[in-house]
N, C-alpha and C positions, 0 to 999 in steps of 0.2 A: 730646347736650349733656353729659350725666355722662360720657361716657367723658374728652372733652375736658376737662372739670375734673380727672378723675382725672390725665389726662395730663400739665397742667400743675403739678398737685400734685409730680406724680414728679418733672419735669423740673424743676423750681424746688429739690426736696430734695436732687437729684443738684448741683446748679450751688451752692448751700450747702455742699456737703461736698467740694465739688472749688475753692470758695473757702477754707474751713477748712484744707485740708490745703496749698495756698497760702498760707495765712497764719501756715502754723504753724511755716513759714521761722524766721517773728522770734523764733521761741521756740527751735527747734531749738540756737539759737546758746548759750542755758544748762541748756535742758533734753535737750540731743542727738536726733539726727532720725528717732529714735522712742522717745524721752520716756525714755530706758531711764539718763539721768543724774538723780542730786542737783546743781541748775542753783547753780552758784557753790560746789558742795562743801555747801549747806544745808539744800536742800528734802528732799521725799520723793521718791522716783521715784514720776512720775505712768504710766506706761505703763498701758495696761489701766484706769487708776483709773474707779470709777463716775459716769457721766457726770451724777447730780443732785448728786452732791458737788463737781464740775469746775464744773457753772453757779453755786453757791453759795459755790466760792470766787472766782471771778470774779468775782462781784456783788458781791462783800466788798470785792475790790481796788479793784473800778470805784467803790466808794462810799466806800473810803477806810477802810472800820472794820474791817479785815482786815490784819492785821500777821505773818506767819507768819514764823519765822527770820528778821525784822527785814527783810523784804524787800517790803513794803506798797506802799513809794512805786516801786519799781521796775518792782512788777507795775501800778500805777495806773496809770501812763504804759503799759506795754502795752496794757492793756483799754479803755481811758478812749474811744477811738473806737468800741469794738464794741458794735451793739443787742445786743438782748433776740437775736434772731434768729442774729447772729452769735457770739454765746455757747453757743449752743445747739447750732450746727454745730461748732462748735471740741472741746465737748464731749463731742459723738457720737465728734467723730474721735478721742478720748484714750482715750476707752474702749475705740475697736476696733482701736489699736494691739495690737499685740504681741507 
């Protein structure tokens, strides 16, 4: 029965991170398709960045009190559909670009 759990552990973090890197289409379009631009000429390049600072600033956009290079409302409409969950895979995968 624990191998089974373990199993679907794995297979649930793999199916998250191969949703992530799916999702990260919609980003690709200002952040390039692997994070290696400043998205609109004003961000930071996110490539590699650390993935507690990546969930923190998503939770900022998704909440609205996160304004960075006057780009808040832009990222809110990005995030505004992703859980807790899907944050955290978008995440992982930002960090282990590079």
């Amino acid at each position: 029965m624990k191998k089974i759990a373990i199993a679907m552990l794995f297979a649930g973090s793999t199916l998250l991170m191969a949703d992530a890197a799916a999702d990260f289409a919609k980003c690709a379009a200002c952040h390039g398709a692997n994070a290696e631009k400043a998205a609109l000429g004003k961000s930071a390049i996110i490539t590699g960045q650390d993935a507690a600072k990546t969930v923190e600033q998503l939770n900022g956009y998704k909440a609205g009190t996160l304004n960075q290079h006057g780009m808040g409302a832009v990222m809110k409409g990005q995030v505004a559909t992703m859980d807790d969950a899907a944050i955290k895979a978008m995440a992982d995968h930002i960090a282990a670009m590079k």
